[in-house]
C-alpha positions as CSV (number, residue, x, y, z in Angstrom):
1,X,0.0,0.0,0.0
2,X,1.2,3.9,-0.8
3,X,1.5,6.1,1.9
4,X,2.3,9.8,1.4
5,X,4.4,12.8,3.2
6,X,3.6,16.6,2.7
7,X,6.3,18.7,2.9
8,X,8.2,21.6,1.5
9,X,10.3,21.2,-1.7
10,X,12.9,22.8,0.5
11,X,13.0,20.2,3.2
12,X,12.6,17.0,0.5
13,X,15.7,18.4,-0.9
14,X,18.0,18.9,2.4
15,X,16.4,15.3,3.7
16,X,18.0,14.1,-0.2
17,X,21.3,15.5,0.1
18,X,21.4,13.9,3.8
19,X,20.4,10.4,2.8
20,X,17.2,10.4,4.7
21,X,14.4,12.7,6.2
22,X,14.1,13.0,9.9
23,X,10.9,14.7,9.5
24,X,9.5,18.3,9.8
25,X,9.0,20.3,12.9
26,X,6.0,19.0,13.7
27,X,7.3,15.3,13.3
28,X,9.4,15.3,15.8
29,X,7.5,17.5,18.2
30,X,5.2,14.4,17.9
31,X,7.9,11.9,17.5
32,X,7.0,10.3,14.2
33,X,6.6,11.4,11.0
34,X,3.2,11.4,9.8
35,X,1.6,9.7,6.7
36,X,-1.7,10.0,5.3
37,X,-2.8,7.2,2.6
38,X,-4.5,8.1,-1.1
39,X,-8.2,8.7,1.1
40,X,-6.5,11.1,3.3
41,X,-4.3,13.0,1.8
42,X,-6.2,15.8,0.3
43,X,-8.3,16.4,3.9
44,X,-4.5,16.2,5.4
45,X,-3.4,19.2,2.8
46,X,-6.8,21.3,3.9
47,X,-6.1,20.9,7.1
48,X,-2.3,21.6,7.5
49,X,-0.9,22.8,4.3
50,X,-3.5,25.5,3.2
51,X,-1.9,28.9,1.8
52,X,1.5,26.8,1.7
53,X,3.4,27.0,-1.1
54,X,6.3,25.3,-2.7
55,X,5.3,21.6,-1.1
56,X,6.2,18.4,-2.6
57,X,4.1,14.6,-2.0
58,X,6.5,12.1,-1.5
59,X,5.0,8.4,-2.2
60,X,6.2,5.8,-0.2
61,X,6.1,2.0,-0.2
62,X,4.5,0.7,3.6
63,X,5.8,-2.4,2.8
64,X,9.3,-0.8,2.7
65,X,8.9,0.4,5.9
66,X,7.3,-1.6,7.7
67,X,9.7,-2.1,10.7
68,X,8.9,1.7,12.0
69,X,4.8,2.4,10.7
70,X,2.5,2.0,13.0
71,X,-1.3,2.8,12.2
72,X,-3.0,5.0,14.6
73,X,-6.1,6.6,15.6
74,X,-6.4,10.2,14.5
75,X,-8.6,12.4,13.8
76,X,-12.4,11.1,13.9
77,X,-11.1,7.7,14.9
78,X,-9.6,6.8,11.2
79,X,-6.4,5.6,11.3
80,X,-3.2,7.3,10.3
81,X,0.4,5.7,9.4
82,X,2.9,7.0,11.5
83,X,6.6,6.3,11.0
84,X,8.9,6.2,14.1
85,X,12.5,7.0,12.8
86,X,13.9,8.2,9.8
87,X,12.3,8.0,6.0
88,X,15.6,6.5,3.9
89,X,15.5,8.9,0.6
90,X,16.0,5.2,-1.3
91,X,12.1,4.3,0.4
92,X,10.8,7.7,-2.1
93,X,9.5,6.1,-5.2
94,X,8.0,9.3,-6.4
95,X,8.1,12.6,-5.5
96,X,5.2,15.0,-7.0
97,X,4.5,18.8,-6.9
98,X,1.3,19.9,-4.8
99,X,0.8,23.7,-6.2
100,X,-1.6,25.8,-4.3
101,X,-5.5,25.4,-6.3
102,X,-7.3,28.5,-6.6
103,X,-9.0,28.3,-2.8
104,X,-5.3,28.1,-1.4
105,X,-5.1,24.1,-0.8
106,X,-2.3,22.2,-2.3
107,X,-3.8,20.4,-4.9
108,X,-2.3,16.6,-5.2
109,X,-1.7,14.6,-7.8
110,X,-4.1,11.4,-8.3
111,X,-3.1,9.0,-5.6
112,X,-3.1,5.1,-5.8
């Protein structure tokens, strides 16, 4: 199953350079990074990313990742994949733009 990070472009590309991504501010105030799946991720880029620009959608394998992801209750009781450590940049297997739409969400690619 694909699971799928919002961030900054400018973030993806330190997190590259470094070999893996520790997560954003928020990640490690919560202490995991936080995933949404295809069903999610557009409620997850209302919620969190409106008026944002410059973000990126990385897509990620759960399979790949397995030994960190946990699923957990989030918001309204569905539940959310959480990774505890570090993303590897070699566990990306895409990485797509998320412009802002005309009402100021990032608009995401289709998701599988």
């Amino acid at each position: 199953m694909r699971i799928y990070k919002i961030l900054p472009q400018s973030e993806w590309r330190a997190a590259k350079a470094l070999g893996s991504f520790e997560g954003s501010a928020a990640d490690r105030q919560d202490g995991y990074i936080h995933f949404s799946t295809a069903a999610q991720a557009q409620e997850t880029a209302r919620r969190h990313f409106a008026g944002r620009d410059g973000l990126v959608v990385l897509e990620v394998e759960s399979g790949d990742i397995a030994g960190g992801l946990r699923w957990e209750p989030s918001r309204g009781g569905d539940l959310f994949p959480h990774l505890y450590g570090s993303l590897a940049a070699a566990d990306v297997h895409a990485v797509h733009p998320a412009p802002l739409g005309p009402d100021g969400v990032p608009q995401l690619p289709p998701l599988a």
